[in-house]
Backbone as CSV, one residue per row, in Angstrom:
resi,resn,N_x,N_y,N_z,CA_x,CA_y,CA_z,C_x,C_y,C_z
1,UNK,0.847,-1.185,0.000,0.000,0.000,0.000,0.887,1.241,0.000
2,UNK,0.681,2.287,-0.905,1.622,3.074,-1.341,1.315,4.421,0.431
3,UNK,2.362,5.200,0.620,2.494,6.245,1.653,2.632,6.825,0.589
4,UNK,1.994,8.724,1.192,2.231,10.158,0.700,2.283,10.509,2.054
5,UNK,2.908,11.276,1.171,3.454,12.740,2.147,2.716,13.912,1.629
6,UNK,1.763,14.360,2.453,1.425,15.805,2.377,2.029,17.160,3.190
7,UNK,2.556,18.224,2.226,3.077,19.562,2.972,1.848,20.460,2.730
8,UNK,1.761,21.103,3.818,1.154,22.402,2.887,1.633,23.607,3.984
9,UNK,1.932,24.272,3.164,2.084,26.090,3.855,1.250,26.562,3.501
10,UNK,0.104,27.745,4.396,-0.743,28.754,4.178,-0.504,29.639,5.291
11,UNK,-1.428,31.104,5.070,-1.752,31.867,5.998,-2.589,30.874,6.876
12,UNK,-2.157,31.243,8.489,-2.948,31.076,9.406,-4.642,31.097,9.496
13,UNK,-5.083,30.003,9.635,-6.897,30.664,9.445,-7.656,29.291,9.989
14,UNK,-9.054,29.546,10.306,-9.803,28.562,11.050,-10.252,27.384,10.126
15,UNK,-10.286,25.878,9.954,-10.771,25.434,9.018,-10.111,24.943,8.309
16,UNK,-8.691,24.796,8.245,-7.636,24.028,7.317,-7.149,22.811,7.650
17,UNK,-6.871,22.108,8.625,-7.225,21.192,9.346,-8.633,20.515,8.833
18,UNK,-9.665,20.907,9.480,-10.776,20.141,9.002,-10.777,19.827,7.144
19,UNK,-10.634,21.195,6.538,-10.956,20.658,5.445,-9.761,20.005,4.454
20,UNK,-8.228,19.467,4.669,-7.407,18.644,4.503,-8.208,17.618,4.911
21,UNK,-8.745,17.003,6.260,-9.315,16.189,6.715,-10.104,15.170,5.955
22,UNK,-10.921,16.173,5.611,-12.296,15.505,4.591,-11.889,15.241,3.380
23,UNK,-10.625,16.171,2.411,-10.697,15.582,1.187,-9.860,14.194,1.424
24,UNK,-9.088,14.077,2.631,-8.485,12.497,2.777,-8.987,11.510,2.756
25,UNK,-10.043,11.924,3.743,-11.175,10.980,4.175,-11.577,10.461,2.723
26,UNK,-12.241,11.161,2.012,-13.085,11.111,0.424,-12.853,10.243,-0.083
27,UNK,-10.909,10.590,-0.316,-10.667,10.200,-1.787,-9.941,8.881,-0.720
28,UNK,-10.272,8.250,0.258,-9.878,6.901,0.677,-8.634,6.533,1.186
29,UNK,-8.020,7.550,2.156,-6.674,8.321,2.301,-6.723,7.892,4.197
30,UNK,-5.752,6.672,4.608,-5.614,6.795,5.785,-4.782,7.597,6.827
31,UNK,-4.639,8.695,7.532,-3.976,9.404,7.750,-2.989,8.746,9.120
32,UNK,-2.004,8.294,8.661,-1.140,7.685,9.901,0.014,8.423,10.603
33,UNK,-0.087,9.446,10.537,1.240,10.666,10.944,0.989,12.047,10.470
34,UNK,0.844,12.787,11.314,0.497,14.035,11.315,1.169,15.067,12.485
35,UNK,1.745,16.092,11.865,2.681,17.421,12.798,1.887,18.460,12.160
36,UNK,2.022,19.747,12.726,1.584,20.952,12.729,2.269,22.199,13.456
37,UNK,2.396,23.400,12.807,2.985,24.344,13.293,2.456,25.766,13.333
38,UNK,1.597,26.706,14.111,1.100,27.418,13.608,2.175,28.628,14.074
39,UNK,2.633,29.463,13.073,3.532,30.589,13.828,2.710,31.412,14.197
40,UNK,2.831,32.224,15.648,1.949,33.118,15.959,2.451,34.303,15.415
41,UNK,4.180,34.468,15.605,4.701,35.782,14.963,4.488,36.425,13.234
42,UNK,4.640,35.060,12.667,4.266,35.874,11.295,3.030,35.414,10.529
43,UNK,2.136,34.388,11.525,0.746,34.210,10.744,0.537,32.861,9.803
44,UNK,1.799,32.603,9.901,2.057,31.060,8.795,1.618,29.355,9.707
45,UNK,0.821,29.062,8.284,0.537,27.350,9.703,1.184,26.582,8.230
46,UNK,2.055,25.618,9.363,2.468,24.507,8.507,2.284,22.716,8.776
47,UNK,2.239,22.185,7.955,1.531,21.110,8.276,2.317,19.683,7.116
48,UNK,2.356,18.536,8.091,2.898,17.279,7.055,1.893,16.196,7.662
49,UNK,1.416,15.587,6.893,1.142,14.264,6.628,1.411,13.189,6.410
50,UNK,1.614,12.101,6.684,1.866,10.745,5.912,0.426,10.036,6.039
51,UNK,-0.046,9.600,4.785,-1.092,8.802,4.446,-0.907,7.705,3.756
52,UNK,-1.867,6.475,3.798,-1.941,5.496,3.705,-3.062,5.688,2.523
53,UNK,-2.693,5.536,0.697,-4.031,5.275,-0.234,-4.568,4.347,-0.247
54,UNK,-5.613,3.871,0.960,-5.949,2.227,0.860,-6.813,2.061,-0.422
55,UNK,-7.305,3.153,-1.031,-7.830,3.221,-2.717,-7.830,3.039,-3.992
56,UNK,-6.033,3.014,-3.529,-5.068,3.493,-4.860,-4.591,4.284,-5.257
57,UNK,-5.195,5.564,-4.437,-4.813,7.139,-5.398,-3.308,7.403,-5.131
58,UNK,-2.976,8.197,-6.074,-1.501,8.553,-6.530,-1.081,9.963,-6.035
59,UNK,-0.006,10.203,-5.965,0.613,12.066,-5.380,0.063,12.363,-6.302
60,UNK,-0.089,12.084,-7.661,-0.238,13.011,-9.044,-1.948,13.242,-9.006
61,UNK,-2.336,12.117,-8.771,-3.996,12.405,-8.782,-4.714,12.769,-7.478
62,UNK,-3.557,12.549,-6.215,-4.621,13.645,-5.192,-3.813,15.211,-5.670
63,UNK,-2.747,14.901,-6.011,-2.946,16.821,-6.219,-3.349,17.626,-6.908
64,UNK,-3.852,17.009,-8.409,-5.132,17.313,-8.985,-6.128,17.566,-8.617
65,UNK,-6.381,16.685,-7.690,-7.627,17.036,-7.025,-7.984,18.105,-5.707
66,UNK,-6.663,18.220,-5.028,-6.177,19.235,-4.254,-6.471,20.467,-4.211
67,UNK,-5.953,20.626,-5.577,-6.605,21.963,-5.345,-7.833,23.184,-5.384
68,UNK,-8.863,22.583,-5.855,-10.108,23.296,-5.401,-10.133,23.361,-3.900
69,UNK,-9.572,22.464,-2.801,-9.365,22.516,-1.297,-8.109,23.745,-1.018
70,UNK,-7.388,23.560,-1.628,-6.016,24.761,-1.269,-6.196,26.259,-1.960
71,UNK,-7.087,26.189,-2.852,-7.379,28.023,-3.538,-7.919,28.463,-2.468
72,UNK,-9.106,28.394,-1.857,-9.443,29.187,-0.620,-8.676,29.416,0.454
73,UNK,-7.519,28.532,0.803,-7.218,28.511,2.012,-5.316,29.462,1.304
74,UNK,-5.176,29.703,0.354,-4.196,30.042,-0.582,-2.950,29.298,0.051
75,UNK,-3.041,28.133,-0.406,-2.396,27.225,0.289,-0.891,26.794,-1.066
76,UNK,0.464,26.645,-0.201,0.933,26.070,-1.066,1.757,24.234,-0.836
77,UNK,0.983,23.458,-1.874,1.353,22.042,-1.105,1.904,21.362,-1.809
78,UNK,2.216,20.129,-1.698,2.995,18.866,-2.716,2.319,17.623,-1.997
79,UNK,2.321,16.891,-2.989,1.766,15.304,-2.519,3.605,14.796,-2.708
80,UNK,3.542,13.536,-1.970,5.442,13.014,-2.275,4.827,11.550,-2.135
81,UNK,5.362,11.024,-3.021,5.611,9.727,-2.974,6.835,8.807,-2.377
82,UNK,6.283,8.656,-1.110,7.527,8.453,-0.385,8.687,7.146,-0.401
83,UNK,7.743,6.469,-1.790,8.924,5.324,-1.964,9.627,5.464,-2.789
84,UNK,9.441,7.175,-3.533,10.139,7.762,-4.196,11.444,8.140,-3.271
85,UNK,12.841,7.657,-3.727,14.123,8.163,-3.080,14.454,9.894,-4.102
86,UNK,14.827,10.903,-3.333,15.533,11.955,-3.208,16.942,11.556,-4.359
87,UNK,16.809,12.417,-5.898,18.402,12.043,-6.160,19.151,12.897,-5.875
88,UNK,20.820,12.999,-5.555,21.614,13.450,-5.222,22.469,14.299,-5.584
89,UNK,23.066,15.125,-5.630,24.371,15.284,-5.982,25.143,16.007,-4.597
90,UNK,26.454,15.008,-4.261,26.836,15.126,-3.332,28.475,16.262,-4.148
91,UNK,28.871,17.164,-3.191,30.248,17.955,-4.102,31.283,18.136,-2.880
92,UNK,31.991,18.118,-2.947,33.414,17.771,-2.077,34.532,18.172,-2.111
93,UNK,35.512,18.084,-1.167,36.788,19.173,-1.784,37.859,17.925,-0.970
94,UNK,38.542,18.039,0.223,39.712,17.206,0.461,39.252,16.862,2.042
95,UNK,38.133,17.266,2.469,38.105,16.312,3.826,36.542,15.521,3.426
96,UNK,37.315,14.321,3.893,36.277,13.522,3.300,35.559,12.659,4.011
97,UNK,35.468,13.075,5.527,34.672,12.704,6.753,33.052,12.492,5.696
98,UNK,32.224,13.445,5.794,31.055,13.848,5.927,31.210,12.747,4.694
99,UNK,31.546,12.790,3.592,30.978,12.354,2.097,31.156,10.468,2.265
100,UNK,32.135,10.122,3.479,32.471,8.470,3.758,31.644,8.132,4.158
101,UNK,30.714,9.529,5.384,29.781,8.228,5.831,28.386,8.527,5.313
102,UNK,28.105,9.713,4.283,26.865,9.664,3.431,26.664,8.409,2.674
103,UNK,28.396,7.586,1.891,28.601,6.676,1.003,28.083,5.907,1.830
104,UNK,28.260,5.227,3.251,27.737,4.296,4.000,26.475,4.175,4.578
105,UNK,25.854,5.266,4.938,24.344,5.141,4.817,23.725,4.872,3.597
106,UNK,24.310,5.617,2.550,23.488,5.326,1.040,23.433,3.939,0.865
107,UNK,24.448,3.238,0.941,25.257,1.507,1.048,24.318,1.140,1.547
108,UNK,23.996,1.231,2.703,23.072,0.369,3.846,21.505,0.619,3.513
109,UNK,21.289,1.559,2.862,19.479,2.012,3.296,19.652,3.187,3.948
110,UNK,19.972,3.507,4.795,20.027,4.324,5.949,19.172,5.476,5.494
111,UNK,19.494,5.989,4.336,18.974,7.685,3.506,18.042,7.275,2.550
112,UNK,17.121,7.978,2.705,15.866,7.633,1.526,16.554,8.532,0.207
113,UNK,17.764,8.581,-0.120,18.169,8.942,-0.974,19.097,7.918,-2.012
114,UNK,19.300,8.608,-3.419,20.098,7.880,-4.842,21.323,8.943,-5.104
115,UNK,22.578,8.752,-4.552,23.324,9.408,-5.046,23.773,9.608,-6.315
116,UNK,23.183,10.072,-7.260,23.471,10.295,-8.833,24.908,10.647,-9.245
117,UNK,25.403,11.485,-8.641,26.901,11.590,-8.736,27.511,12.734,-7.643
118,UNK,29.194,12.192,-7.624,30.027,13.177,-7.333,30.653,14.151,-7.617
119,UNK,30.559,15.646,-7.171,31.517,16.357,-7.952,32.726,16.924,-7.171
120,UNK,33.976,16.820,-7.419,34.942,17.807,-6.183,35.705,18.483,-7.245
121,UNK,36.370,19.548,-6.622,37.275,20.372,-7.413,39.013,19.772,-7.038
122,UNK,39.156,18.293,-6.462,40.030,17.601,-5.932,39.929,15.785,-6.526
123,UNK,40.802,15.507,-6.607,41.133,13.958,-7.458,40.943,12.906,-6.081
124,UNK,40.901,13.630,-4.352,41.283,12.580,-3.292,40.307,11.570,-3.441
125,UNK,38.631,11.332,-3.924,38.064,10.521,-3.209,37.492,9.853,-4.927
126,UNK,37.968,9.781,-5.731,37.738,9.573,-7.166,37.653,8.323,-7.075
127,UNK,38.625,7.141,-6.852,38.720,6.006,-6.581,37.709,5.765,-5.599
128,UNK,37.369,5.915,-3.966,36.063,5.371,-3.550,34.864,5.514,-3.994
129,UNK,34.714,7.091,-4.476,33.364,6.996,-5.135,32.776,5.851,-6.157
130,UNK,33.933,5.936,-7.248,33.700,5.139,-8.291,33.828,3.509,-7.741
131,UNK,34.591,3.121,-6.850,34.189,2.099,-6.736,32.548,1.753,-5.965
132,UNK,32.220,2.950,-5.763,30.380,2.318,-5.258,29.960,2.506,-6.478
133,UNK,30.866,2.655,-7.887,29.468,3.029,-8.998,28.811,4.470,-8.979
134,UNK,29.096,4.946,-8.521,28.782,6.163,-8.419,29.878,7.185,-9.520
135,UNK,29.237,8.125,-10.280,29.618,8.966,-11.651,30.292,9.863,-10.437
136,UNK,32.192,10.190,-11.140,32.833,11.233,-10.263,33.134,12.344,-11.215
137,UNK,33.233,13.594,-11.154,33.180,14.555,-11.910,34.282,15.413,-11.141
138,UNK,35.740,15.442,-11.683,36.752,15.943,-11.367,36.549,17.216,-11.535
139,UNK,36.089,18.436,-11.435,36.088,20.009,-12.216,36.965,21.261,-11.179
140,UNK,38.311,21.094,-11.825,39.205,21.989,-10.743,38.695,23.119,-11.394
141,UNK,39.013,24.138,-9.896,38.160,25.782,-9.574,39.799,26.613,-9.548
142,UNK,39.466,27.424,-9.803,40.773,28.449,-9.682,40.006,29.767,-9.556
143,UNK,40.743,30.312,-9.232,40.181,32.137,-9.510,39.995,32.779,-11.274
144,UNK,40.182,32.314,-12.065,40.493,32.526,-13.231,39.101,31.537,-14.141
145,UNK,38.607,30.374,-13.530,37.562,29.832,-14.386,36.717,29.484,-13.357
146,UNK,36.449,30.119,-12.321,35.455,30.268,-11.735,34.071,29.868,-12.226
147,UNK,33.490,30.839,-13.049,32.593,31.171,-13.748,32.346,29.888,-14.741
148,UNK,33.333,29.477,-14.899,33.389,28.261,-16.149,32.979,26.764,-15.639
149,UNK,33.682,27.181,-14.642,33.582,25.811,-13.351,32.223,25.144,-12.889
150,UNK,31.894,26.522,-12.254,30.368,26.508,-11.530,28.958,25.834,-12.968
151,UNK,29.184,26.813,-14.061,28.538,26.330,-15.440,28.654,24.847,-15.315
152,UNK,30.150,24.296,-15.175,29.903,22.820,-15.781,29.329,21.964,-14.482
153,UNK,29.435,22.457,-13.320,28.942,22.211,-12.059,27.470,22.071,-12.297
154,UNK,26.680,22.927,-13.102,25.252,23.057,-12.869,24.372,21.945,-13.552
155,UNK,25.567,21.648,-15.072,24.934,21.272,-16.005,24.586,19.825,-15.394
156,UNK,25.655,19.403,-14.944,25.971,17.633,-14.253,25.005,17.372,-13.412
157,UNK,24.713,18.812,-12.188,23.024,18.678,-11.004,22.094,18.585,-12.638
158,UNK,22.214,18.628,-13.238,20.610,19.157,-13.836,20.474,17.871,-15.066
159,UNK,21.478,17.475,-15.204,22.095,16.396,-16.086,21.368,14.813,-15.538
160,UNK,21.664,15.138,-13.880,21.644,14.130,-13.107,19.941,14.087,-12.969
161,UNK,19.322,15.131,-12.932,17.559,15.084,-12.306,18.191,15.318,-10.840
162,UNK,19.174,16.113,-9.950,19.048,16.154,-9.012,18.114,16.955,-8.568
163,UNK,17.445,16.378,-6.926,16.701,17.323,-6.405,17.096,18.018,-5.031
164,UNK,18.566,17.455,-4.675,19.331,18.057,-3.977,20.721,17.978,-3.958
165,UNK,21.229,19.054,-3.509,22.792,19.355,-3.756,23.260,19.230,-2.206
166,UNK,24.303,18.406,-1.846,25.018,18.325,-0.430,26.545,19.142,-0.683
167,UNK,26.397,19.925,0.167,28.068,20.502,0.246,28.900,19.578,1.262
168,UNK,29.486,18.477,1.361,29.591,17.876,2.264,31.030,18.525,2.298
169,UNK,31.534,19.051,3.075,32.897,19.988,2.747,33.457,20.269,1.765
170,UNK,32.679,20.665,0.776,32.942,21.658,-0.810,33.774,23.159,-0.018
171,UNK,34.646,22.991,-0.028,35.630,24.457,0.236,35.627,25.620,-1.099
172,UNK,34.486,25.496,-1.412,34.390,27.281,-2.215,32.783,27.606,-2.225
173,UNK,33.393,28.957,-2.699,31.734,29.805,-2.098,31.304,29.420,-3.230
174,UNK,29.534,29.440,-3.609,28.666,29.002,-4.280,28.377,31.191,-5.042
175,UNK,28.249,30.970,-6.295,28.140,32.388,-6.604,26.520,32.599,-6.554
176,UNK,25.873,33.913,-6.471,24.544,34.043,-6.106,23.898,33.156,-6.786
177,UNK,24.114,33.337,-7.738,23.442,32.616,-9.063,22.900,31.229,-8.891
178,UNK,24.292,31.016,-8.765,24.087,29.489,-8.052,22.751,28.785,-7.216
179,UNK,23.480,29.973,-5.966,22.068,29.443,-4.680,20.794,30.095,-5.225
180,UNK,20.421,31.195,-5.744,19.093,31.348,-6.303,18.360,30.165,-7.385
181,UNK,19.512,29.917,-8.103,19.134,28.748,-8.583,18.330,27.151,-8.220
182,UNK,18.670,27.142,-7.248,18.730,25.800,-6.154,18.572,26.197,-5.069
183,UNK,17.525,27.442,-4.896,17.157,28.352,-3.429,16.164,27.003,-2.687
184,UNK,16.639,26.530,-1.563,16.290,25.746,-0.977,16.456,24.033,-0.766
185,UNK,17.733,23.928,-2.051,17.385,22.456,-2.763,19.492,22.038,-2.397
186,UNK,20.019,23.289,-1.453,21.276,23.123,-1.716,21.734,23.063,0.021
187,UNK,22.247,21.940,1.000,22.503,21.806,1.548,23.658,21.566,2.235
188,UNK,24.779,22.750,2.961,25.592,22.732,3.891,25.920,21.896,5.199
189,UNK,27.481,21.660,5.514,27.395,21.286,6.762,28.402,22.259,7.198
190,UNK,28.755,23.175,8.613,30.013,23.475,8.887,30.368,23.390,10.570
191,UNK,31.349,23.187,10.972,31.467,23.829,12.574,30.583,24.699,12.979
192,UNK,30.131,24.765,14.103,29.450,25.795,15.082,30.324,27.203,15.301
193,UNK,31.480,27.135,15.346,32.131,28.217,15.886,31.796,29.571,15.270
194,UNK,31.417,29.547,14.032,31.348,30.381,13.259,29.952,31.269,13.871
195,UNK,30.485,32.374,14.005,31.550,33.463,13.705,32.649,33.228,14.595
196,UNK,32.686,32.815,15.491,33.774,33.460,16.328,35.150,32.836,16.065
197,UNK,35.247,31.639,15.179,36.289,30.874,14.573,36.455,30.900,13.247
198,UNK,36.728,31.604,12.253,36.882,31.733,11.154,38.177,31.910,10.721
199,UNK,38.122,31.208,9.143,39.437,30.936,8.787,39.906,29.571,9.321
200,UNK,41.202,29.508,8.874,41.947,28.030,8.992,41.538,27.921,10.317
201,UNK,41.708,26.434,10.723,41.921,25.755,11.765,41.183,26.362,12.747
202,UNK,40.018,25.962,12.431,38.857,26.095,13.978,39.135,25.694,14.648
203,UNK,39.716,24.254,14.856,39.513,23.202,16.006,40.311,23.512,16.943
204,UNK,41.652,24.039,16.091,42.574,24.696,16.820,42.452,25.818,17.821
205,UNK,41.421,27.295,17.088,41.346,28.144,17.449,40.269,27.762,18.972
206,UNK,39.639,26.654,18.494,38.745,26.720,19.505,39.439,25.929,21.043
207,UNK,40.740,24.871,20.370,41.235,24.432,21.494,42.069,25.578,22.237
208,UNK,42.505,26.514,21.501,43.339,27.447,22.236,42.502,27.954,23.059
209,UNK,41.481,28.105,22.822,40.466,29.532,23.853,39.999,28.411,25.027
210,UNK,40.179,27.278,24.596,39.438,26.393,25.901,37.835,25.847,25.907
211,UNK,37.450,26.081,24.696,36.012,25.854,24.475,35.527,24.650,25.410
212,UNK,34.300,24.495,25.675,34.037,23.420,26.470,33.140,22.442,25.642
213,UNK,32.459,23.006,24.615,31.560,22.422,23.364,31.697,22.898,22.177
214,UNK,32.111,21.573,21.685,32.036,22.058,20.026,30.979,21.143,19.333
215,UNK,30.872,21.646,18.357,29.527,21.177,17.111,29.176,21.680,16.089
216,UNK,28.495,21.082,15.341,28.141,21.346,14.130,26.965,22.001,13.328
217,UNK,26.848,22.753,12.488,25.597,22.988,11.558,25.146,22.384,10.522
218,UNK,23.958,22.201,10.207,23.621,22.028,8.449,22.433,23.232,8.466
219,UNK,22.873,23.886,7.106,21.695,24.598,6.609,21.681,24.609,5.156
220,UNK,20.651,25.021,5.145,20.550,25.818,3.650,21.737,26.628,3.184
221,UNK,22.231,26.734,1.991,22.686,27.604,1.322,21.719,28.723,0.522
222,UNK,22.454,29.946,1.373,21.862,30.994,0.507,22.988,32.065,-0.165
223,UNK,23.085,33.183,-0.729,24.054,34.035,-0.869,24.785,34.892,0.112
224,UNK,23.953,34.960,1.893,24.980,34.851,2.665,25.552,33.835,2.897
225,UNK,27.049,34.166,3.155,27.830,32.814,3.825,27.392,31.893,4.963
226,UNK,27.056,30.941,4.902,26.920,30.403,6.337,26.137,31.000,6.631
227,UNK,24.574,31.757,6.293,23.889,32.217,7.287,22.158,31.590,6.625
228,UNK,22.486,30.876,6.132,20.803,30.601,5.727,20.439,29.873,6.813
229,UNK,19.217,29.357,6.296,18.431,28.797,7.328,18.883,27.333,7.859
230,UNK,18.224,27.211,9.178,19.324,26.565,9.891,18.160,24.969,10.242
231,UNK,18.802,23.982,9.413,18.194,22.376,9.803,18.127,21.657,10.936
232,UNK,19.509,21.774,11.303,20.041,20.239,12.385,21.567,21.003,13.160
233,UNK,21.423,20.299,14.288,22.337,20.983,14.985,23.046,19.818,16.080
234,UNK,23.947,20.072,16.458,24.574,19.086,17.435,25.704,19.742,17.944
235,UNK,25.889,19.416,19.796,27.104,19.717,19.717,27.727,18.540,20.732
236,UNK,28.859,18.430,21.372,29.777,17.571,21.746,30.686,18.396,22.849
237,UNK,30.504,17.566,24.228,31.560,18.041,25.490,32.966,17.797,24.997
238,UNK,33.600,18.784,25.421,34.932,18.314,25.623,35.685,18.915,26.951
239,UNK,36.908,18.487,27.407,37.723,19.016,28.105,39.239,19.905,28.319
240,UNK,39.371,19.927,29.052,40.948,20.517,29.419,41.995,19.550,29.041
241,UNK,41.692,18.193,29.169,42.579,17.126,29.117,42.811,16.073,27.463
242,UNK,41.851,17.403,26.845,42.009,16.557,25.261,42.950,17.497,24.785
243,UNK,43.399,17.102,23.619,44.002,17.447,22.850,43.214,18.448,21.438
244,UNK,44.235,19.453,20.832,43.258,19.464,19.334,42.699,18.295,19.091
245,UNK,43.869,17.511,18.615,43.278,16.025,17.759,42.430,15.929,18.132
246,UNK,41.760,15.835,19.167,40.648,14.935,20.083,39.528,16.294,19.252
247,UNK,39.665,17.191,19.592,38.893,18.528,18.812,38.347,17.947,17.132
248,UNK,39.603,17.748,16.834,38.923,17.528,15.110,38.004,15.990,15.032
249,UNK,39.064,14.989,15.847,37.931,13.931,15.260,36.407,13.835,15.762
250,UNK,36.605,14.729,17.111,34.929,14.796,17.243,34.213,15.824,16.715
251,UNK,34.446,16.846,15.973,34.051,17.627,15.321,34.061,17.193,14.139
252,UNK,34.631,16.063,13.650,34.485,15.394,12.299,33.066,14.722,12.736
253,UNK,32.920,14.204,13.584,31.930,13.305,13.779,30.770,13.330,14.124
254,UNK,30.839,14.385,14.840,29.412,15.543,14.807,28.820,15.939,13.674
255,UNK,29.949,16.370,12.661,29.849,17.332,11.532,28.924,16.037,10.714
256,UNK,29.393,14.897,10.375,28.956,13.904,9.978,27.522,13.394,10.064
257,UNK,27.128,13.288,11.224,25.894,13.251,12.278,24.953,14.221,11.822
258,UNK,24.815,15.366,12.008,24.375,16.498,11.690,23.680,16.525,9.948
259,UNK,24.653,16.603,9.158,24.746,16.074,8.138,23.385,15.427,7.197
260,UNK,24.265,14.438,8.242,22.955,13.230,7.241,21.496,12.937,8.143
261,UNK,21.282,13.905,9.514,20.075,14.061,9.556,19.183,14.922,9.533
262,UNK,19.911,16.049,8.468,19.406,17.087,7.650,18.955,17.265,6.898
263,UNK,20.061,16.012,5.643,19.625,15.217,5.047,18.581,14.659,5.023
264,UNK,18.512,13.612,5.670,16.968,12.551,5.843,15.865,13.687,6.155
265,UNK,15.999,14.839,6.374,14.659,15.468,7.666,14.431,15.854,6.055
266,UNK,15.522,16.397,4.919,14.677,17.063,3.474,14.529,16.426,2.638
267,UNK,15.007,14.571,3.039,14.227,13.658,2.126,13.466,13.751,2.016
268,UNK,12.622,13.642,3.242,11.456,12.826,3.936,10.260,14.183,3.828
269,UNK,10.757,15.402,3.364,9.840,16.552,3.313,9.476,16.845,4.878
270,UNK,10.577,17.116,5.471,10.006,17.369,7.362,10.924,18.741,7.444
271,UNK,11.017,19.548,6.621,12.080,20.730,6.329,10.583,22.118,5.895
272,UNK,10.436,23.310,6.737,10.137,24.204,5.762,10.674,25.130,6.105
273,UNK,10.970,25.777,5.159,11.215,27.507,5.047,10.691,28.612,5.430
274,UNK,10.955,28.887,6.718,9.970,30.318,7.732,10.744,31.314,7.531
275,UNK,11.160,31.998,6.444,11.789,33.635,6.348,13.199,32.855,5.915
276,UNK,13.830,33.272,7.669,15.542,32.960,8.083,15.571,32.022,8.562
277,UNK,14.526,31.517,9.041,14.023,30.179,10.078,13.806,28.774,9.329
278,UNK,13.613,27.614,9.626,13.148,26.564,9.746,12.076,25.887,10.067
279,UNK,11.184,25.359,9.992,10.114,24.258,10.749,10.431,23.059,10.276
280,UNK,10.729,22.094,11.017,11.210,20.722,11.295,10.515,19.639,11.981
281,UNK,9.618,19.340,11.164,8.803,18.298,12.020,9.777,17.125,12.669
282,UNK,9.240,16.140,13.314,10.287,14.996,14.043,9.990,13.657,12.943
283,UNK,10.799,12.851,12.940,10.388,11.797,11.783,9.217,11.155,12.231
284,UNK,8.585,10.759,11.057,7.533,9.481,11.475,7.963,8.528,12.377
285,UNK,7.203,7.840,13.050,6.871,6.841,13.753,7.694,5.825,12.455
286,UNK,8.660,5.026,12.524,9.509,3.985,12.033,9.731,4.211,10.886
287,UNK,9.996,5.774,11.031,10.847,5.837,8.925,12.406,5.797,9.563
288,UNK,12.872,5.716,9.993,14.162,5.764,9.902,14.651,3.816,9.802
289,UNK,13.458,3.254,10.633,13.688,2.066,10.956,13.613,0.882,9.497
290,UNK,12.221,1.943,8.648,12.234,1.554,7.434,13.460,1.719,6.362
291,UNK,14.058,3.101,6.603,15.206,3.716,5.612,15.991,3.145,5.925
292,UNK,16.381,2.210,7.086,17.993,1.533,7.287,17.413,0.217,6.093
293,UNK,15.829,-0.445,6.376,15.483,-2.030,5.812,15.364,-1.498,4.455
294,UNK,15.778,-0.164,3.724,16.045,0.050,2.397,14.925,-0.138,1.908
């Protein structure tokens, strides 16, 4: 029996709830998972679903039918077919924490995602990729073909049918163009420190000052640096008695963590866009348990 996923964003208002309700009910739609968010500050209610078509009906033919229910309520929604996997394009530069263990969840089930291909502006991880079968796309960046770079960068996401882009430590900035392009569809991971650690060697900077927690971000990419909207977060104790080293590999491992359940939260459509903000529903009741049984 096929699962959907219903999103919908609207203005705040009485009656949207009920009447999602009834066209489920109708068209023979069991509703087995349901979150809700109403913002009081800017008026926005957001809402996910997972349903059960014990009928038959399809994402394509309830959202046809959808919308005479969503014009009044000026609603904007998607039906997802959730045995539909997310394709990929993962891009990379020379630390290759985050992108080893995306390869190993993808391996296992773990990600309701299809990694379509790799791209780095670096030759280090050419050989593992390709040995999962996975398409590697060597495209070195300089200051001088920038512009040329990013072009052949776009063509390969768009080449691929990706519907999301992972920066899994891609070390260069994305030009506006870029992220307007893929406004919402392009996903970061970096250290927490930022701002207050910038430039080389965070782990360092942060062991010098004595930090007591370090951790990680994933967000959105937008045309500020590091400042879009913010997914998944984690951070990690440390002490007086570690070392840097001890700094990087758990900040590798956080960073990792973070990552890929940022990932899964914009497989799975549990991600929306509030301004600068986020809404993040919590996973279903045994999708993760399902995404490891692939």
């Amino acid at each position: 029996m096929d699962t959907i996923a219903l999103t919908v964003t609207c203005p705040s208002t009485r009656g949207i709830v009920a009447a999602i309700s009834v066209f489920l009910t109708e068209k023979g739609c069991n509703i087995v998972d349901s979150a809700q968010f109403d913002d009081l500050r800017t008026g926005r209610f957001f809402m996910r679903l997972s349903v059960r078509a014990e009928t038959g009906a399809t994402a394509d033919g309830l959202a046809e039918a959808f919308t005479a229910v969503a014009q009044p309520f000026d609603m904007e929604f998607a039906f997802h077919d959730e045995s539909r996997k997310m394709r990929v394009v993962v891009m990379v530069s020379r630390f290759g924490h985050c992108l080893n263990d995306l390869l190993y969840r993808w391996r296992i089930g773990a990600l309701p995602i299809d990694i379509a291909g790799v791209v780095s502006n670096h030759l280090d991880y050419q050989k593992v990729v390709v040995n999962h079968d996975i398409p590697f796309h060597h495209i070195r960046v300089t200051k001088d073909n920038k512009a040329d770079a990013e072009a052949r960068q776009m063509e390969i996401i768009d080449e691929a049918g990706a519907d999301l882009i992972v920066l899994a430590r891609y070390m260069q900035v994305l030009s506006d163009r870029m992220c307007r392009e893929y406004s919402g569809r392009i996903i970061n991971i970096h250290h927490s420190f930022l701002p207050s650690f910038k430039g080389a060697n965070p782990y360092r900077q942060a062991f010098e000052r004595g930090v007591k927690l370090i951790g990680a971000t994933s967000h959105y990419v937008t045309g500020d640096l590091d400042e879009g909207p913010i997914i998944e977060q984690d951070t990690v104790r440390v002490t007086h008695a570690q070392s840097n080293e001890d700094y990087v590999s758990l900040g590798r491992d956080v960073e990792a963590q973070v990552l890929a359940r940022a990932i899964h939260a914009h497989a799975r459509h549990r991600v929306f866009i509030n301004g600068d903000k986020t809404v993040v529903f919590p996973p279903s009741p045994g999708s993760y348990t399902s995404d490891r049984m692939g």
